[in-house]
N, C-alpha and C positions, 0 to 999 in steps of 0.2 A: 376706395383707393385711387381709382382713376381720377374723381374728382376731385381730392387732397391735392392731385401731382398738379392737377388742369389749374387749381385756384395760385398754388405755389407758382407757376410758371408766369401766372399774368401777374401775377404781385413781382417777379422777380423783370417782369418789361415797367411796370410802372415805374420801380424803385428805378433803374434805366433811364427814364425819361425824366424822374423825378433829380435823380445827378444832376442833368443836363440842365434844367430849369434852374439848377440850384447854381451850376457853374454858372450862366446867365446872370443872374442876381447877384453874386458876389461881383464877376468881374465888371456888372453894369452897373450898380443898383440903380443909378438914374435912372435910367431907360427903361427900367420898368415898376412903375408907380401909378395908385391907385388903382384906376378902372382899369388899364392896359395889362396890371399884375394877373388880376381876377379874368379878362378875355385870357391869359396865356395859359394861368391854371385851367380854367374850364375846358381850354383848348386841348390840353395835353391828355386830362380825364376823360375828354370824348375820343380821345387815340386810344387807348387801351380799353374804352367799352365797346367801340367799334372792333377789336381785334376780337376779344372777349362774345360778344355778340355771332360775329361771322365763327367764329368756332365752333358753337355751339347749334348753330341751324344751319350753317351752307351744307348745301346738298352732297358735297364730296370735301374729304379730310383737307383740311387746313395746313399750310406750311407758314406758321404765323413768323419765321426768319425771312421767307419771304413778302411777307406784309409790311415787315419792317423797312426790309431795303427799298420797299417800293414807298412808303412813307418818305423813307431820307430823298428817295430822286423828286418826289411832290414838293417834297421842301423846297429843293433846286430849283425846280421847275416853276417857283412861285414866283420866282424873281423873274421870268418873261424874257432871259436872257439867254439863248443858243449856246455860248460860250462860257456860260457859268453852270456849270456839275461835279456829282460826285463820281470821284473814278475808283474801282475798285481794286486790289494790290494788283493783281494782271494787269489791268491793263495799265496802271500807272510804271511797272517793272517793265512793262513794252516800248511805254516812250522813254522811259529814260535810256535804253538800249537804242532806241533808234533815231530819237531827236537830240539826246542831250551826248551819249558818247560816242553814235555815231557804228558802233559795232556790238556785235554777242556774239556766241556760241552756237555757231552752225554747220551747217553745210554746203552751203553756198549755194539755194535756186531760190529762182522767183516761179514761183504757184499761182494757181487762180485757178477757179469750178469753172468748169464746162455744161455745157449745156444739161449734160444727163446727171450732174451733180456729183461727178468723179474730180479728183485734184489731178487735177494734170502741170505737167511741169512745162513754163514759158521756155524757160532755158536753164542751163547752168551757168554759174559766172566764171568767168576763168581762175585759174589758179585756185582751185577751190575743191572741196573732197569730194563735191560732188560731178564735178568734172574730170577727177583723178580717177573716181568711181564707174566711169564711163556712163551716168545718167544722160538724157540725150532732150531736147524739146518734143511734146507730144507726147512723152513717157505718163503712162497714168499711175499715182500713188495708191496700190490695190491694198494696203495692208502696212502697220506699222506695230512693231513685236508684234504680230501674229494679229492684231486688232483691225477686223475692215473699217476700212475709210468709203464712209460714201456721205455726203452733205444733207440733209431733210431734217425737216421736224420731227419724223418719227424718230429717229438714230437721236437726234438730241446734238447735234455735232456740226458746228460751223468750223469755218477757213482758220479762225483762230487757235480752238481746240487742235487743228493737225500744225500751228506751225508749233503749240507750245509740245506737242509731242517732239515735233525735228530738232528743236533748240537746244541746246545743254549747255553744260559744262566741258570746257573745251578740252578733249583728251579722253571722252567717255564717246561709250558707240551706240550703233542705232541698228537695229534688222527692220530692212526696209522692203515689201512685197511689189515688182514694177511689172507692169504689163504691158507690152511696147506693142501699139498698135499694128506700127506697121513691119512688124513682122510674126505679129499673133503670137507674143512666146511672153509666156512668163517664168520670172526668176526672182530668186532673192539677193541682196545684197547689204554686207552687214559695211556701215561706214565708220567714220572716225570724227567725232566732231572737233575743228579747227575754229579758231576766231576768224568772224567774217566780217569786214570794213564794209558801210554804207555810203557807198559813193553817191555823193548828191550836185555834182559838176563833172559834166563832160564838154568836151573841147573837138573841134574839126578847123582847119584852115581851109578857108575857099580860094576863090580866086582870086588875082589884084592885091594880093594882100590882107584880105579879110578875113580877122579871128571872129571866128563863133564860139560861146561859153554857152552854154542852157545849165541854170541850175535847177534839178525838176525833183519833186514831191516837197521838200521843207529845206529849208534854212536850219541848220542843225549845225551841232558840235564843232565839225568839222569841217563845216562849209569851208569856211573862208580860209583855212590852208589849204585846202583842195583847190579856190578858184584862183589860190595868190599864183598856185603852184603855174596851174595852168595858164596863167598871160604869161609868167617868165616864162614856159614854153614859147606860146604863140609869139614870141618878141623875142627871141632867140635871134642874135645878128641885127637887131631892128629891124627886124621883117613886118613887121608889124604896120599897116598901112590905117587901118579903120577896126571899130571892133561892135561885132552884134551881140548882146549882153539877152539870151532869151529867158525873161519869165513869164511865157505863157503856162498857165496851169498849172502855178505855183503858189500855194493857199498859202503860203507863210514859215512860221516857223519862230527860232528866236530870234528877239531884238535886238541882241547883241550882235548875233551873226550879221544882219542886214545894214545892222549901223558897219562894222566893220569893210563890209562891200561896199557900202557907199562912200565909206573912208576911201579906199582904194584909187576913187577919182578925183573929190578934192581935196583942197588943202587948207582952206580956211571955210568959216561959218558955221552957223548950226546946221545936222545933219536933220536931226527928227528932236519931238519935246514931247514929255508925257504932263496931264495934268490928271488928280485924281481928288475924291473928296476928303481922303487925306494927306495929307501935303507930304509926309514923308514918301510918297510915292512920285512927287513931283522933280523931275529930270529934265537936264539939257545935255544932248547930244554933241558935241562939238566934233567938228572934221581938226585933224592935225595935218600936222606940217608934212609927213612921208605920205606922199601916194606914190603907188605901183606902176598907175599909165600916166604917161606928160600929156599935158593940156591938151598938145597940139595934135594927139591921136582924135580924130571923131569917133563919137559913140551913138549908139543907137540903141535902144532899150526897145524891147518889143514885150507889151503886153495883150491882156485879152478879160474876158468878163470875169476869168475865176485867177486871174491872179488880185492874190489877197495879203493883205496883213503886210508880213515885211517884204512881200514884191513889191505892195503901192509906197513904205519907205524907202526902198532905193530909186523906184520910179516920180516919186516925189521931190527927192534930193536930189537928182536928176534934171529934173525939170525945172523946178524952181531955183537951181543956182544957174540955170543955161548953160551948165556942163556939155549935154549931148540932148536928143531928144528923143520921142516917146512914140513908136509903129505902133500902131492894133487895132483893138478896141476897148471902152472904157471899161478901168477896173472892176475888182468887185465891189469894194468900198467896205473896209473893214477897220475903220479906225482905234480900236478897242486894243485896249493890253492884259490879258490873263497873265496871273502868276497860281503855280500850284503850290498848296498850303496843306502839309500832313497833318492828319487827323492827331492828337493828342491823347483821345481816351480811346480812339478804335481803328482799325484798320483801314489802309488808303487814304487817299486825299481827297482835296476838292481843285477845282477848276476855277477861277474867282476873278470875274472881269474887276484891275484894283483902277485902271485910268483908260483916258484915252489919250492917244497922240497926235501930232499936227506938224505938219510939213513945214520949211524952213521959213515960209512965207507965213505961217500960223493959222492955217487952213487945215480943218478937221474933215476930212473926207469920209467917213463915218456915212455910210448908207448913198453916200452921194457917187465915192469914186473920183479917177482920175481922168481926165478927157486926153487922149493923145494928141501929141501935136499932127500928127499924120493918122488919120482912120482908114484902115484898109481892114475889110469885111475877111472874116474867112471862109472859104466857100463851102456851101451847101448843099447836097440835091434838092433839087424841088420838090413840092409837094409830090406830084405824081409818083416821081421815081423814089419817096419813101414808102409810099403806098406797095409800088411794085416791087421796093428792098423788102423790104417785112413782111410781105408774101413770098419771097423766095428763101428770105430765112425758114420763115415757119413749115416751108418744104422740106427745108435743108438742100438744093438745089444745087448752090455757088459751093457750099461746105462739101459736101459728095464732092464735088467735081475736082475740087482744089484734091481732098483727103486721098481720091483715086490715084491721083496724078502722084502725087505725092511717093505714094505705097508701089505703084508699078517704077517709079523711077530707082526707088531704092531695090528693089528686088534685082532692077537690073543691073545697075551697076555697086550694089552691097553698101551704099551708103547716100546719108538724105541728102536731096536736090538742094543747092543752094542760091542759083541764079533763078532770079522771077521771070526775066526774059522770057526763056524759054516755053513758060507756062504762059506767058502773057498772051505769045504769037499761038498759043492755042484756042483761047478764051470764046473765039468766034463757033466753035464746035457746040457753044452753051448754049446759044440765042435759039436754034430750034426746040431743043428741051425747054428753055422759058417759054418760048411761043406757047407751047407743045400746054402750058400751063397758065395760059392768060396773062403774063408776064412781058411785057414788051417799055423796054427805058427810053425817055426820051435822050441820056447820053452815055453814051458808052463805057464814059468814065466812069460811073458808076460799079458794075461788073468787077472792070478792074480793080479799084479801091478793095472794095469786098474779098474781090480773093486775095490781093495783096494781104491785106489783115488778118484772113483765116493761114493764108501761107505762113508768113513769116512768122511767131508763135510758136508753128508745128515745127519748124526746121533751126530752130534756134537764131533767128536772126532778129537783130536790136538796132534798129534804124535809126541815128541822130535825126538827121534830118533828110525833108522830101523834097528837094528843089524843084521840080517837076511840077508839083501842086499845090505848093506849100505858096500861094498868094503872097500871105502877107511877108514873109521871109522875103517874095522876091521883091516886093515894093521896099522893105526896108534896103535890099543890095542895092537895088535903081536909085534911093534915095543917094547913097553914099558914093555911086559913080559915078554921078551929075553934079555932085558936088550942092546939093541942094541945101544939105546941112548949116552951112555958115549963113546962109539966106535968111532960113527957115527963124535960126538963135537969135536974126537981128530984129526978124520983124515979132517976136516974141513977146508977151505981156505977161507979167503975173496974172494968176487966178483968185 
């Protein structure tokens, strides 16, 4: 009997793969003739003897659906391409929630595992049910319907498994188990789930007149009414003096959205061009006539190693029309264009590098990157002083000390501390405890950064930006108060 079902079940993976060769054939037949027909069949026959084989002697029971999904990712994996994969319906329903419309069904926090492999909550976002909820930064997610939440191999359970548990349909609710450190007390709270917008552009006016944009994690959906939104802010009354445009650490996203941004500042030429091995994927980008800022604003684009994909299109369009120019350091150089293609006969899609693209000047920066016209480093500790961070992590030292502060300052006054100041003019109380542990920085700033980081996290606090240490920020303001800009565009070359 068992072996009746064992033979049925591999005859029912062959017949499987036997479709699949057959779709091949019909929709190829060129493409596979003679010897290369016979390598495929042979090929396909040694897939299901291998399956067939490992079932019958691996030393522990077989999940031959798993054999298979790992066959399709080997498939992928054959093309030697990073950006070419199979996605599975999850995670494909993921990005299109958060890259392509921008919003789903939530609650409104940003999560991340903690050291001991507890979900702890970053913050709440405002206007959001989790902030209605009175959820707090620091809160740990102990329980979801009744289910513990803790991250390990053993449990079987990543970051993703808890956010597809938070997420729903909007209008349906959630019992949620929170364990709030700092004040040792746990409770439940049953929430409501609302749709929650992905904001992927934030905005700060500095000084002089200086609009700041960072658009940070992907170029999505909604980018680009979010950043149109945001300069008609910052250019309210024409206040608007100069603008620093940041995509540091901005892997990409869609190409439409990036072309659109780089619309934004000019008004004639090609923006970006795709070329591919078939031509119907071959595109020209054109800027139109409406942009958002006049010429005679200066612009400053600041990048760095991981901005990628449609950051090096707007930084490329940038540069190469001599619009404005480029802070940082060189890109990451990802000249590639994926589009996602549903699967037809099975679930999910694929990931499929179809072209590449090339900047206005017809420069494929593909592996190579963008060179900025201004290189300003961002700073580092030195060796030593990571040596000496990574020892005081692994103490947990700077973390106590922050998490202390933290817990005695709420008990005293009933609610979390939110000026660092305060904490900062305590910070020297640390250096004998480091001592105390072989620990000694050669600068100071160090300490601080560290507990800045562990602080704000625990206290719900979301820092645009750090003018204080933020280097290249300040080299790109210096550039634009010296006026160095219009210098810089004249004595400019193509690349």
């Amino acid at each position: 009997m068992f072996k009746n079902k064992h033979i049925l079940q591999i005859v029912v993976i062959a017949l499987v793969i036997g479709s699949f060769s057959l779709g091949i054939k019909m929709g190829q037949s060129d493409a596979l003739n003679g010897q290369d027909r016979l390598t495929f069949i042979t090929l396909e026959r040694t897939l299901v003897d291998i399956i067939k084989t490992t079932e019958e002697n691996y030393y522990k029971e077989v999940d031959r659906n798993e054999m298979m999904k790992g066959a399709i990712r080997g498939a992928m994996a054959a093309l030697n391409d990073p950006y070419s994969f199979y996605m599975e319906p999850r995670k494909l329903k993921r990005e299109r929630e958060n890259l392509y419309r921008g919003e789903f069904g939530g609650l409104g926090i940003r999560i991340y595992e903690d050291k001991n492999h507890f979900v702890k909550i970053a913050r709440p976002l405002p206007n959001t049910p989790a902030m209605r909820a009175g959820l707090q930064a620091g809160d740990i997610i102990a329980k979801i319907e009744g289910e513990s939440i803790i991250l390990d191999t053993a449990a079987g359970m990543t970051l993703d498994d808890v956010v597809d548990k938070l997420r729903g349909e909007k209008g349906t609710s959630v019992n949620i188990t929170i364990y709030r450190s700092a004040t040792m007390e746990t409770f439940d709270v049953d929430i409501v789930r609302d749709t929650i917008k992905i904001n992927s552009v934030e905005t700060e006016m500095l000084d002089s007149g200086i609009g700041y944009i960072k658009i940070q994690e992907h170029f999505t959906g909604r980018t680009y009414k979010e950043f149109a939104d945001a300069l008609k802010s910052l250019n309210q009354d024409n206040k608007l003096k100069a603008l620093i445009l940041d995509l540091r650490d901005n892997p990409g996203g869609l190409l439409e959205a990036a072309w659109n941004v780089s619309n934004a500042f000019l008004s004639e030429g090609v923006i970006v061009s795709t070329r591919g091995r078939e031509h119907k994927y071959d595109k020209v980008y054109h800027a139109t006539e409406s942009i958002l800022m006049p010429a005679e604003i200066p612009l400053v684009v600041m990048v760095n190693g991981y901005s990628a994909s449609g950051s090096e299109i707007v930084a490329g369009a940038v540069k190469d029309s001599k619009r404005g120019i480029l802070v940082g350091s060189k890109t990451y150089g990802k000249g590639l264009v994926q589009q996602r293609m549903e699967l037809k006969r099975g679930p999910g899609a694929i990931s499929l590098t179809i072209s590449s693209y090339y900047t206005p000047n017809g420069t494929s920066i593909h592996e190579t990157g963008i060179t900025p016209n201004i290189e300003a480093d961002e700073w580092h500790p030195s060796a030593i002083d990571q040596l000496m961070l990574r020892k005081a992590r692994e103490k947990e030292l700077i973390e106590n000390f922050v998490m202390d502060y933290i817990k005695q300052k709420t008990d005293e006054t009933g609610a979390q501390p939110k000026d660092f100041a305060e904490l900062k003019a305590r910070l020297g109380e640390l250096t004998p405890v480091l001592e105390d542990n072989g620990i000694k920085f050669e600068e100071e700033k160090v300490v601080m950064l560290e507990a800045r980081r562990i602080f704000d996290p625990n206290v719900g606090i979301a820092r645009l930006i750090d003018l204080e240490n933020d280097v290249q920020l300040q080299r790109a303001i210096e550039v634009i108060k010296s006026g160095e800009i219009a210098k810089i565009l004249a004595q400019a070359t193509p690349e």
